[in-house]
KOLTIVO-238041 format. One record per residue (C-alpha): residue number from 1; x, y, z; residue in one letter. Coordinates in pm, 1 decimal. Layout:
N
{seq NUM X X Y Y Z Z type a}
...
END
This chain:
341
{seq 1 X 0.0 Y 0.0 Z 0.0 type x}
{seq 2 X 123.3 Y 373.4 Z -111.3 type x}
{seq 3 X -97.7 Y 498.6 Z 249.3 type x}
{seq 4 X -144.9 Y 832.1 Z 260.0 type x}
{seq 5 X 108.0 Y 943.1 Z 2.3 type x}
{seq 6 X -117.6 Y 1050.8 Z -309.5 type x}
{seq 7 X -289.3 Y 1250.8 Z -65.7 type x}
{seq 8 X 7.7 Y 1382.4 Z 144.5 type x}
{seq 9 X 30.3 Y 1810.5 Z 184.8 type x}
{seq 10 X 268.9 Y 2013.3 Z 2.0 type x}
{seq 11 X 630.0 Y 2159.8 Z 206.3 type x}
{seq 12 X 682.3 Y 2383.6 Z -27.7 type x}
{seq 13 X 568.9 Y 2778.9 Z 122.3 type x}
{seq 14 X 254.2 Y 2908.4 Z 52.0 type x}
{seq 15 X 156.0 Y 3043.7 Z -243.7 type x}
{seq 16 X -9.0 Y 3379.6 Z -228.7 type x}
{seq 17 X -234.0 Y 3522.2 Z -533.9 type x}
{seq 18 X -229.7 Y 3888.3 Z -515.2 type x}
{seq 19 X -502.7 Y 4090.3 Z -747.4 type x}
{seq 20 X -533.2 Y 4499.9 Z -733.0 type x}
{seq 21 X -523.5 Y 4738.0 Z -1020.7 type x}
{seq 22 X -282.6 Y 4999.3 Z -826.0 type x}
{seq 23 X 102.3 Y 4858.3 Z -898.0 type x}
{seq 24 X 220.2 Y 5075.0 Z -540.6 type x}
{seq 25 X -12.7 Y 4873.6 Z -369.3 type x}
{seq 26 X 80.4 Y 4495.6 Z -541.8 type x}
{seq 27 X 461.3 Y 4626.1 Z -457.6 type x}
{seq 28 X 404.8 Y 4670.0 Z -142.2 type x}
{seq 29 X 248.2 Y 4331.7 Z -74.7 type x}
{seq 30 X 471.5 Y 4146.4 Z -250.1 type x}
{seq 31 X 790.6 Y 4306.9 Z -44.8 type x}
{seq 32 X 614.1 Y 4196.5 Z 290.4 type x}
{seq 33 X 491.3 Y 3857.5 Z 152.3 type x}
{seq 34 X 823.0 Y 3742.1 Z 32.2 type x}
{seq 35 X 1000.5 Y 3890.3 Z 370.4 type x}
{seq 36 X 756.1 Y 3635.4 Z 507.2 type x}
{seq 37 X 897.4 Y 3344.3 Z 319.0 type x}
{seq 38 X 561.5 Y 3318.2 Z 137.4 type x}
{seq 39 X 548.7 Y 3307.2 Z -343.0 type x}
{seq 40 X 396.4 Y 3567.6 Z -478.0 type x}
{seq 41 X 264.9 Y 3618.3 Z -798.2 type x}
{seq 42 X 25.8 Y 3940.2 Z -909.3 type x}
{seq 43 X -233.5 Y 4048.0 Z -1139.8 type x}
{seq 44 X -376.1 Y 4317.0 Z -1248.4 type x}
{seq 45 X -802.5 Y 4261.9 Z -1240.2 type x}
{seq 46 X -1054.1 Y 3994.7 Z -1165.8 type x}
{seq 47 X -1038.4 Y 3857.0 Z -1485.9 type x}
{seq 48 X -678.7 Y 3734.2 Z -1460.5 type x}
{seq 49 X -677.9 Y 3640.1 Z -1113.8 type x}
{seq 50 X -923.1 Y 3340.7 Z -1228.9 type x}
{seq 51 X -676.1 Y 3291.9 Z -1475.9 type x}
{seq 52 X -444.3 Y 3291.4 Z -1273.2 type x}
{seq 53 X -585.6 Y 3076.0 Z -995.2 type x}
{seq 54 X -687.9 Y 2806.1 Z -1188.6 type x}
{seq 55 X -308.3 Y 2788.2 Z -1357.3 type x}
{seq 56 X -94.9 Y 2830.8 Z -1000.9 type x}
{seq 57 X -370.8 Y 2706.2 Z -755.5 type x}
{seq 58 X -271.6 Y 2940.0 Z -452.6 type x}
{seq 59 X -311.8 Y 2870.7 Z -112.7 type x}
{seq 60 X -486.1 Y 3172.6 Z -34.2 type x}
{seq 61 X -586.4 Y 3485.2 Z -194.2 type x}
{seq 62 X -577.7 Y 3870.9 Z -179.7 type x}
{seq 63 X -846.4 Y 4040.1 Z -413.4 type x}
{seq 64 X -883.4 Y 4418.0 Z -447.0 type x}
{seq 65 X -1271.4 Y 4516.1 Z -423.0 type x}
{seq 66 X -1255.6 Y 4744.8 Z -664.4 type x}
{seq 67 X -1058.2 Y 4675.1 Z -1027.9 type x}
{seq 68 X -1147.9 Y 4723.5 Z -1357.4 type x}
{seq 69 X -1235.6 Y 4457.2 Z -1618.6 type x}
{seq 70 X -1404.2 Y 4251.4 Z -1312.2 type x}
{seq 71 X -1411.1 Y 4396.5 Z -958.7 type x}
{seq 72 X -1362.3 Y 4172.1 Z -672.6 type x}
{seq 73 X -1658.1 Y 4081.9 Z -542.3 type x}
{seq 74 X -1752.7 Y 3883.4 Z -890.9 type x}
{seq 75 X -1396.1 Y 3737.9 Z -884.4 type x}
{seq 76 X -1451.8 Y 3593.9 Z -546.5 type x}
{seq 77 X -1771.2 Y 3444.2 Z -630.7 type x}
{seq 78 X -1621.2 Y 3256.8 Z -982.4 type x}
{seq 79 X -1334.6 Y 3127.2 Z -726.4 type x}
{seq 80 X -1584.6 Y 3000.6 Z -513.8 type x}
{seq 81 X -1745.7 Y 2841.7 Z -823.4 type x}
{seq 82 X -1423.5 Y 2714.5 Z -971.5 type x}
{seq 83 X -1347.8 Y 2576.6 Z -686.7 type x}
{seq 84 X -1642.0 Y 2373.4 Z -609.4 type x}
{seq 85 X -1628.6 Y 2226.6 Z -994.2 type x}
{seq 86 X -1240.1 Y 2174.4 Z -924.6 type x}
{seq 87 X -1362.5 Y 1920.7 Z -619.1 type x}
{seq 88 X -1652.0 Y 1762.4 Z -802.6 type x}
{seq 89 X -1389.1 Y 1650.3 Z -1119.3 type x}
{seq 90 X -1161.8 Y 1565.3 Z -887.3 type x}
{seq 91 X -1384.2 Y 1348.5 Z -692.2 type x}
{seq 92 X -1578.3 Y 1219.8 Z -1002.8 type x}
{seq 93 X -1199.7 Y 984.7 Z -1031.7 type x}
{seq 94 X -1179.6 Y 925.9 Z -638.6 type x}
{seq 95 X -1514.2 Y 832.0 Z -477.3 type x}
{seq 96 X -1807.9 Y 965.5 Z -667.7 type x}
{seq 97 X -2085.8 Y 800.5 Z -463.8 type x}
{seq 98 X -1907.2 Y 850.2 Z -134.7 type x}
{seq 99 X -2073.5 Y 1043.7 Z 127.6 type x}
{seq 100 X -1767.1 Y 1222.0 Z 204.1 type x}
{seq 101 X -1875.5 Y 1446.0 Z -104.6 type x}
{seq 102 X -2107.7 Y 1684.3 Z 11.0 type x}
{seq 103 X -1892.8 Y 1755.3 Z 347.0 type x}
{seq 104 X -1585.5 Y 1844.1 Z 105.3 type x}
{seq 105 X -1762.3 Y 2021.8 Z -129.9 type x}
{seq 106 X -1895.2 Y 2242.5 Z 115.2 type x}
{seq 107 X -1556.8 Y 2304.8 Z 264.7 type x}
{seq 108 X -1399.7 Y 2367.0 Z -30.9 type x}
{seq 109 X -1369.1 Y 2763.8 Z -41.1 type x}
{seq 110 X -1271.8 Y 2749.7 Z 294.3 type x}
{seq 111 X -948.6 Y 2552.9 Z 150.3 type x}
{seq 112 X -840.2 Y 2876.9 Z -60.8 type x}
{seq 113 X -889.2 Y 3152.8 Z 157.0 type x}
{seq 114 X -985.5 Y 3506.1 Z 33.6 type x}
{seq 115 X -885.1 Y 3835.7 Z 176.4 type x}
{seq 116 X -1047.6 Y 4146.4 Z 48.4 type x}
{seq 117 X -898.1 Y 4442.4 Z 64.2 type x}
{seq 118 X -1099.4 Y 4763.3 Z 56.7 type x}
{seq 119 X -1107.3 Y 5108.2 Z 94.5 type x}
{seq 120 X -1518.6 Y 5041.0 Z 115.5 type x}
{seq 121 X -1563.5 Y 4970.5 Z 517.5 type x}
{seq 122 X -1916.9 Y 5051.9 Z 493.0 type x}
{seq 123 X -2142.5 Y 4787.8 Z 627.5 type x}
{seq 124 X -2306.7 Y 4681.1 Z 322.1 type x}
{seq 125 X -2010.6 Y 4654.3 Z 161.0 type x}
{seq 126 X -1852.1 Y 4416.6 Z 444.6 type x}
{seq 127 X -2169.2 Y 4216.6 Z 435.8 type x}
{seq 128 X -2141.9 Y 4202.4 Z 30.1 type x}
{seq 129 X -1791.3 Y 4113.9 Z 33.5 type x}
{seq 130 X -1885.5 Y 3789.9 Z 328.2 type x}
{seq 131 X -2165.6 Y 3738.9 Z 101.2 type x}
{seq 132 X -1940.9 Y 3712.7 Z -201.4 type x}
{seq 133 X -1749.9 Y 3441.8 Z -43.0 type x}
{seq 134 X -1467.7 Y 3624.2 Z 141.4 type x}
{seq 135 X -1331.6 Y 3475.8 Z 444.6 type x}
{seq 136 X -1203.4 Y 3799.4 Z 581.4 type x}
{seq 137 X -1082.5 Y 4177.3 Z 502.6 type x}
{seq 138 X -852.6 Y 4416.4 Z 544.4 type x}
{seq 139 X -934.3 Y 4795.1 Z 449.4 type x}
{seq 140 X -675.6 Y 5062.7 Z 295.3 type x}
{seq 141 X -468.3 Y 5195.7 Z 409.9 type x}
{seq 142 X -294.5 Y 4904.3 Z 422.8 type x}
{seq 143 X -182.6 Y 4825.3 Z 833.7 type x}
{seq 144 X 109.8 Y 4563.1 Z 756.4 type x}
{seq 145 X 113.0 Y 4400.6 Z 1105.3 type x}
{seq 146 X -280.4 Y 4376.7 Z 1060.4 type x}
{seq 147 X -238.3 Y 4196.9 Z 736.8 type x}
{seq 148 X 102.2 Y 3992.0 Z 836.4 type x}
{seq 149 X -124.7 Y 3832.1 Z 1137.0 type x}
{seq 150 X -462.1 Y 3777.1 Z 908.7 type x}
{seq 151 X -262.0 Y 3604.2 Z 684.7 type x}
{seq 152 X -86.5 Y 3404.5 Z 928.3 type x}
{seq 153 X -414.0 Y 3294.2 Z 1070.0 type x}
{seq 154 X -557.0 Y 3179.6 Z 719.9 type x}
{seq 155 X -298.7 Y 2989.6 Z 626.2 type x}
{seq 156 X -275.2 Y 2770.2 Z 889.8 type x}
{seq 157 X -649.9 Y 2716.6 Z 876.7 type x}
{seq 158 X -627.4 Y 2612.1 Z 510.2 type x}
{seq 159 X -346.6 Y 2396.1 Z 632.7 type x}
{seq 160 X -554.0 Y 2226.0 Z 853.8 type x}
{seq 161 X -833.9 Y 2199.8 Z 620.4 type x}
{seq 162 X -609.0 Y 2028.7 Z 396.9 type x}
{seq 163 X -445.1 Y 1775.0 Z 618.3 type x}
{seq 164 X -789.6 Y 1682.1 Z 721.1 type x}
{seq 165 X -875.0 Y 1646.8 Z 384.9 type x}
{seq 166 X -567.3 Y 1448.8 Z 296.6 type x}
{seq 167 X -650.1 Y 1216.3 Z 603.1 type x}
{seq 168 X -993.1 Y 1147.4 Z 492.6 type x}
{seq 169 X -884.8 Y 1117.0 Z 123.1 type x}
{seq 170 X -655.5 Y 809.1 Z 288.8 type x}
{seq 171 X -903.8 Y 672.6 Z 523.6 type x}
{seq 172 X -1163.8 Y 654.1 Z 236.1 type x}
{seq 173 X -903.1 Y 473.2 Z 16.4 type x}
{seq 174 X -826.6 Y 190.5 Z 262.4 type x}
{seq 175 X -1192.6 Y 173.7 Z 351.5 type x}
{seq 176 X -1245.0 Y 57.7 Z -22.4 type x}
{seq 177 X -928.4 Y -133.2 Z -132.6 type x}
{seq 178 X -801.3 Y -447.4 Z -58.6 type x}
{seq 179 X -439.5 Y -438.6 Z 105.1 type x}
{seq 180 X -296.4 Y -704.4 Z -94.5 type x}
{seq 181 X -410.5 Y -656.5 Z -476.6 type x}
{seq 182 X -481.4 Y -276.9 Z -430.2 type x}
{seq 183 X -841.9 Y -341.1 Z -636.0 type x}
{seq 184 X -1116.8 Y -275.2 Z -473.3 type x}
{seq 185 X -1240.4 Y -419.4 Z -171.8 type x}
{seq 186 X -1667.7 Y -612.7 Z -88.2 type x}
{seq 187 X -1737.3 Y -298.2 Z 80.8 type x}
{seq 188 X -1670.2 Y -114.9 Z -239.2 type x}
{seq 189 X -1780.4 Y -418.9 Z -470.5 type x}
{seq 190 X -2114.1 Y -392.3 Z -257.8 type x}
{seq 191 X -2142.4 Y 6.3 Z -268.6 type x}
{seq 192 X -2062.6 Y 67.5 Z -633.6 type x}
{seq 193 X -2296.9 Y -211.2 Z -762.5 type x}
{seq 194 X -2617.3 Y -135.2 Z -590.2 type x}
{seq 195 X -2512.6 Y 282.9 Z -709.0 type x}
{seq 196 X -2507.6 Y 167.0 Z -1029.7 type x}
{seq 197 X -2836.4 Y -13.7 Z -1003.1 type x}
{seq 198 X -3041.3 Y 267.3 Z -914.6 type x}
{seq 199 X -2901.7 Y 516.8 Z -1226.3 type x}
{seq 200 X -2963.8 Y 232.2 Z -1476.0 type x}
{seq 201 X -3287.6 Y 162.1 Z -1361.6 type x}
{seq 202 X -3354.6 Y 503.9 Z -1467.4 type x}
{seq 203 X -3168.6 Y 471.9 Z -1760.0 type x}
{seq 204 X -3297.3 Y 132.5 Z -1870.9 type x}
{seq 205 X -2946.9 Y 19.7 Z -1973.3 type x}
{seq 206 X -2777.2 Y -358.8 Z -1948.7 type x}
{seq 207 X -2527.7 Y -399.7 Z -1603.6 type x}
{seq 208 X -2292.7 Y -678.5 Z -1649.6 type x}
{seq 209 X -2134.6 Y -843.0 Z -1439.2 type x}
{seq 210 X -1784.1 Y -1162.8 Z -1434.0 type x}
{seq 211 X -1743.8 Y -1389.3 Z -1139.9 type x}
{seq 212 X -1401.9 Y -1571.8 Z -1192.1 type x}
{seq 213 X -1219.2 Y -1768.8 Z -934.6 type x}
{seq 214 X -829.9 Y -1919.5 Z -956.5 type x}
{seq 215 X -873.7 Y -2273.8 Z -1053.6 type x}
{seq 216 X -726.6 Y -2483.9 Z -741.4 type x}
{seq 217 X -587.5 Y -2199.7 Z -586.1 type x}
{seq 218 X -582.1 Y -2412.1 Z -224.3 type x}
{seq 219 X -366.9 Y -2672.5 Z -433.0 type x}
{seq 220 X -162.6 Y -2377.1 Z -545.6 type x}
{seq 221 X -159.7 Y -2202.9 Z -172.9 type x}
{seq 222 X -33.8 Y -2589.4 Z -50.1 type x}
{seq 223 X 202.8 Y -2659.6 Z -305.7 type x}
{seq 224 X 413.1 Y -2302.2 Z -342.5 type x}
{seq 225 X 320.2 Y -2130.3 Z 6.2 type x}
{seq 226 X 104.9 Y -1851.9 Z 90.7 type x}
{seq 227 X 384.3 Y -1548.6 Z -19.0 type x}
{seq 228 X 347.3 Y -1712.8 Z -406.6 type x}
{seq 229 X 21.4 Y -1724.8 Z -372.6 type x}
{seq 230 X -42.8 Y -1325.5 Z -248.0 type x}
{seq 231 X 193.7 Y -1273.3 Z -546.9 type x}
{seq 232 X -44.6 Y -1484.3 Z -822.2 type x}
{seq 233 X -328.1 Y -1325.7 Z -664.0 type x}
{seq 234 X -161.7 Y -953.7 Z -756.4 type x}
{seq 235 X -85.5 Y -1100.1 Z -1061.2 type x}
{seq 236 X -398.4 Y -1174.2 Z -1166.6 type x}
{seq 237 X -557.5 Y -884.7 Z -1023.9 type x}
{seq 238 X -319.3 Y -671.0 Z -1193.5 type x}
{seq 239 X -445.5 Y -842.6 Z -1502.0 type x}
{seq 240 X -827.3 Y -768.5 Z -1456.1 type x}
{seq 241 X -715.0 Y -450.6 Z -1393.4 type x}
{seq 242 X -575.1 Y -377.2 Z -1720.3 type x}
{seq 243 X -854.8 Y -580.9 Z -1929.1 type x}
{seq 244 X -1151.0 Y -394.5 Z -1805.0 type x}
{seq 245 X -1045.7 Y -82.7 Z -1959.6 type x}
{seq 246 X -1359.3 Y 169.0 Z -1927.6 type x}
{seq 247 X -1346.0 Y 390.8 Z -1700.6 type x}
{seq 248 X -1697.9 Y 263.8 Z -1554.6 type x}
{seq 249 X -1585.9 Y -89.9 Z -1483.2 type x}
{seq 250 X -1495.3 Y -184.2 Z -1157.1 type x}
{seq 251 X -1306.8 Y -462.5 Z -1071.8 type x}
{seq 252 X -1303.9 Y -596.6 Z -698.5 type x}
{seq 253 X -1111.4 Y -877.7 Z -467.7 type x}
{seq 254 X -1469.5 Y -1041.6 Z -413.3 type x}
{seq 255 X -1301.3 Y -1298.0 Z -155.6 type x}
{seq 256 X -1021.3 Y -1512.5 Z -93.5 type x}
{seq 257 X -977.6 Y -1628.9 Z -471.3 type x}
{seq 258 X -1241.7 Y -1489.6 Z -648.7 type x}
{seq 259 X -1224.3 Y -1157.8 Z -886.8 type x}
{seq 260 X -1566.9 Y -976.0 Z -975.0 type x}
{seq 261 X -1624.2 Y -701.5 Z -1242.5 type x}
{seq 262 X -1888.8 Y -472.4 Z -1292.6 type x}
{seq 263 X -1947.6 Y -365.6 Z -1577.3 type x}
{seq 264 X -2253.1 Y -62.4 Z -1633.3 type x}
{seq 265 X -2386.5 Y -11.6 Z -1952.0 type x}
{seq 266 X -2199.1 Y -345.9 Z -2090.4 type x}
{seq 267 X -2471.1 Y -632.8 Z -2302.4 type x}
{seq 268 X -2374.5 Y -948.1 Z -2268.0 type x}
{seq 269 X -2190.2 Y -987.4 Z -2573.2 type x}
{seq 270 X -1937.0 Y -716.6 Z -2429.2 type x}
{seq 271 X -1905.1 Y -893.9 Z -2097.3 type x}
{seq 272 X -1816.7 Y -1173.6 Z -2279.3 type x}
{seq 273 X -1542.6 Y -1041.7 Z -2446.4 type x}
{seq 274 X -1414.5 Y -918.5 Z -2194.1 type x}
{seq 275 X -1431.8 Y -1239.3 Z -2001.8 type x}
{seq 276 X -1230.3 Y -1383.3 Z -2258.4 type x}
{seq 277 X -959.7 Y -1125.5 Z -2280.5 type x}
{seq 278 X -926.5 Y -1154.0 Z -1927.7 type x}
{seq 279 X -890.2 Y -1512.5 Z -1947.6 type x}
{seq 280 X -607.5 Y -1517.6 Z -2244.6 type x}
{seq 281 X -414.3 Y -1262.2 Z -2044.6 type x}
{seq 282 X -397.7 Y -1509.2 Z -1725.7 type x}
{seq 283 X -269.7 Y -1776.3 Z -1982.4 type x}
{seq 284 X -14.8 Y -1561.8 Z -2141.1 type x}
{seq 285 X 125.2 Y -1466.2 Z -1756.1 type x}
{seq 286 X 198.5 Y -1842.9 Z -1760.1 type x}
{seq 287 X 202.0 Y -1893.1 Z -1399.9 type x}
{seq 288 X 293.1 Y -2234.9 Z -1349.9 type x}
{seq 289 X 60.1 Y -2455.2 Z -1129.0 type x}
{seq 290 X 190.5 Y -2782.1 Z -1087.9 type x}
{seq 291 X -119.2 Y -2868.5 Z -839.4 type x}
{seq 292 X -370.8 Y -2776.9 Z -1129.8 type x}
{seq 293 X -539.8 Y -3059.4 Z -1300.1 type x}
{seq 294 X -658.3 Y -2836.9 Z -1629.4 type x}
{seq 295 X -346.7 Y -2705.9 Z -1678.6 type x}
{seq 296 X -15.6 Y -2677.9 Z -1632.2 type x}
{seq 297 X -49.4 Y -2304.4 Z -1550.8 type x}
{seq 298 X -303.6 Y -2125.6 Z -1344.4 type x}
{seq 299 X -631.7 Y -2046.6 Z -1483.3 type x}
{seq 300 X -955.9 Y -1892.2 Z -1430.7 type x}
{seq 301 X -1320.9 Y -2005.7 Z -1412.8 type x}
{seq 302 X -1554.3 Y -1738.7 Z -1532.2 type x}
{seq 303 X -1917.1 Y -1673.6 Z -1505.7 type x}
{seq 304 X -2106.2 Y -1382.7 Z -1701.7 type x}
{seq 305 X -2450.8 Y -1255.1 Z -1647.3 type x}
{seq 306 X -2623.0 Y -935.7 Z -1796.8 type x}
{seq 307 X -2941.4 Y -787.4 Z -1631.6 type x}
{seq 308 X -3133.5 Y -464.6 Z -1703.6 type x}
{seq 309 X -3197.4 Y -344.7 Z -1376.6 type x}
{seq 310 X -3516.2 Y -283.3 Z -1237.1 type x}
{seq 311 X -3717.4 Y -138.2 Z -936.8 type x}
{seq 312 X -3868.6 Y -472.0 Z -919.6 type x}
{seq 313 X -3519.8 Y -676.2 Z -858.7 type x}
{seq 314 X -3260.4 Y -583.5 Z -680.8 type x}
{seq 315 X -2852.5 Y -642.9 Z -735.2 type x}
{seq 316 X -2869.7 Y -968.9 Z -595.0 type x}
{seq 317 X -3052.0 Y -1135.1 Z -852.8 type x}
{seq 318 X -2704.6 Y -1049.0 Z -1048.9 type x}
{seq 319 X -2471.6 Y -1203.4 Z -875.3 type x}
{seq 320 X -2682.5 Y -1528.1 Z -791.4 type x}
{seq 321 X -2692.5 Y -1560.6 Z -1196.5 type x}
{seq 322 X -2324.4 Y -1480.9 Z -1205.6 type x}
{seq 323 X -2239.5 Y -1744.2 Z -945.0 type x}
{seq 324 X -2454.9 Y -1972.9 Z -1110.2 type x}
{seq 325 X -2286.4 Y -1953.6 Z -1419.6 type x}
{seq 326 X -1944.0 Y -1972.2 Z -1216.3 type x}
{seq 327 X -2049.3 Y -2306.0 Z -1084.5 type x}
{seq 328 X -2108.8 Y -2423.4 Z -1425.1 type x}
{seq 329 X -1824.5 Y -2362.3 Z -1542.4 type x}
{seq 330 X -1673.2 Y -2522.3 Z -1245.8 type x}
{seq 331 X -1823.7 Y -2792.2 Z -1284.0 type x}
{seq 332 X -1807.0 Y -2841.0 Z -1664.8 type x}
{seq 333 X -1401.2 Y -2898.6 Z -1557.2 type x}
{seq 334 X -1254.9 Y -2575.0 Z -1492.1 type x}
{seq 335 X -1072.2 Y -2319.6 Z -1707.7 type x}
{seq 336 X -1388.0 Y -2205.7 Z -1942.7 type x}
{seq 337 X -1655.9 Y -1921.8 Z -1921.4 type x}
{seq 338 X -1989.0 Y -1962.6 Z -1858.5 type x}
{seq 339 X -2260.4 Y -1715.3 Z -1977.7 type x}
{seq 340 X -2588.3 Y -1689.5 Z -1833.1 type x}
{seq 341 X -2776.9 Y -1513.3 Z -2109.4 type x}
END
């Protein structure tokens, strides 16, 4: 396992995004930034500070109210906004049925921090810069020590926004993959099929689904040790892995020897395919399995079954006709796929 790695917080210092229209005032800023150890990089408007953020992804930043081309308080709100769709892609590849979602998303501006500065300390225009999405102000003049501690304060709680999220990132990615073949694990198997029931019920459209298990794996397990067999069980995980190319298929550890993939939108003549691919590229790894009676190499037994979900069945009813057809092949000797429809 990588652990929390892909998810780990940056060292480098924080990256500050500075946008006002007056050059004196972007000067000044960047001297006392960078005599803070913080990056700096400026811009002129609204319109290239979402430029801008979207290229350098700063860790907090410092919008004028008022600038031409876009003033502030629009900028802020398109950050908000960019950031929220930033989260959603991002999370669209991670987890997107997990119900860690909504709690991030709702966090997320709170991850970039905004500081207005003003020379408007009016109340309305406090309350329309908070309403804008600000996290905090400052008002012009500019009081250095004022800003220097503001700043200080926001950045460590975006720091500790982000570990958090880095930590939950981690603890959602062992909750759903298996330790040894780093597929994913029943929990996930179990979440992301009956997810995927529900939209295609809507959508009317074929879920597929391959049971396989290692033919004689105990045999395999006895004869070579356990260590070769967590390495032919990678192996051959690593091999589903690669098959099941669409982005929408998931592949799963479904226990001890067996391998499941679902596949969404997939007829039956596509999971078969697939099922067969799967089962040339175990035979081309050429494993060899001396404790095998079907081969001298380890193999696969494969059942396929195809549904079009309905409100009136339920994901069960596809695996029972998966494991059905996994028993046939089983017993019809081993090494073969079995297809339901």
């Amino acid at each position: 396992m990588s652990g929390i790695s892909p998810f780990s917080v940056s060292k480098r210092p924080p990256l500050i995004l500075v946008a006002d229209d007056d050059k004196t005032i972007r000067v000044l800023l960047r001297k006392a930034m960078e005599q803070e150890g913080y990056r700096v990089v400026e811009v002129n408007d609204g319109k290239q500070c979402l430029d801008a953020y979207e290229t350098i992804k700063p860790d907090i930043v410092l919008l004028d109210a008022v600038m031409p081309v876009m003033d502030g308080f629009t900028c802020c709100k398109h950050l908000i906004q960019i950031a929220r769709n930033n989260l959603k892609s991002a999370l669209a590849t991670f987890d997107t049925d997990s119900a860690l979602n909504n709690t991030v998303i709702s966090k997320i501006w709170e991850h970039t921090p905004i500081l207005m500065i003003t020379c408007l300390d009016d109340e309305e225009s406090v309350n329309r810069a908070f309403d804008a999405g600000a996290t905090d102000y400052v008002t012009k003049p500019i009081h250095l020590p004022v800003l220097r501690r503001r700043l200080r304060g926001l950045l460590r709680q975006a720091q500790v926004y982000k570990q958090l999220e880095a930590a939950n990132q981690a603890l959602q990615h062992l909750a759903n993959v298996d330790a040894l073949t780093e597929l994913a694990n029943r929990r996930r198997f179990d979440d992301y099929l009956n997810t995927q029931w529900i939209k295609l019920v809507q959508k009317e459209s074929p879920l597929s689904m391959i049971l396989c298990d290692i033919d004689f794996f105990k045999f395999y397990n006895d004869k070579y040790g356990h260590p070769a067999g967590d390495v032919c069980l990678q192996k051959v995980g690593a091999v589903l892995s690669l098959k099941a190319q669409k982005h929408q298929d998931l592949v799963a550890r479904y226990g001890g020897e067996e391998f499941a993939v679902i596949m969404p939108h997939t007829p039956a003549s596509g999971a078969v395919h697939v099922a067969e691919v799967i089962q040339a590229g175990i035979k081309d790894l050429q494993i060899v399995h001396d404790g095998s009676v079907v081969s001298q190499y380890v193999t696969l037994s494969m059942g396929v079954a195809t549904v079009v979900p309905t409100w009136e069945s339920s994901p069960l009813d596809l695996i029972v006709l998966a494991d059905k057809a996994l028993y046939q092949a089983k017993a019809g000797g081993r090494d073969r796929l079995i297809s339901s429809s």
